[in-house]
N, C-alpha and C positions, 0 to 999 in steps of 0.2 A: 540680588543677582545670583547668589549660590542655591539659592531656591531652587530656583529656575530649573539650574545645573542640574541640582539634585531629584526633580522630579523628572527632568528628559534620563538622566541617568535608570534612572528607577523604573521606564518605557522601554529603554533598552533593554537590561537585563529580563524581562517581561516578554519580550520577543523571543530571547532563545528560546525557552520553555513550549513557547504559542508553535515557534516551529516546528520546534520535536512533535508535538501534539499533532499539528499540518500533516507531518510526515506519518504518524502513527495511523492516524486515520485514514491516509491514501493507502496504506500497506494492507487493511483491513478491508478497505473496501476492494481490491483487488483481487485479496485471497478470495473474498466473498464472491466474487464474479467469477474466479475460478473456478472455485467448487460448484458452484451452480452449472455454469459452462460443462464439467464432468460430469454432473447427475443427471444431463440432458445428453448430453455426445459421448457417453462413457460409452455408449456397445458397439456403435460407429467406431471410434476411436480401437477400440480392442481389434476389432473386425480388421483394421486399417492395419494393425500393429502385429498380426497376427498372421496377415496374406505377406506383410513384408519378412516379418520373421521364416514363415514357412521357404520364401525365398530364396533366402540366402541359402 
């Protein structure tokens, strides 16, 4: 029975890690859609940033 224990144990600890990982990789692929997102709508976006700036 400590078997047991000690391989669910061993699943757990195994998860944190997998999470961080989860997370790391959502963070990357976001930046990545970002930047993309920029290098397509960057002169748009300046144009945008630029009529409001003159604005003020």
């Amino acid at each position: 029975m400590s078997f047991l224990h000690a391989i669910i144990a061993s699943f757990r600890r195994d998860e944190e890690g997998q999470g961080l990982a989860e997370y790391a990789l959502i963070l990357a692929l976001i930046a990545i859609v970002a930047i993309i997102a920029l290098i397509f709508l960057g002169t748009q976006v300046s144009t945008i940033l630029s009529k409001v700036g003159s604005s003020i």
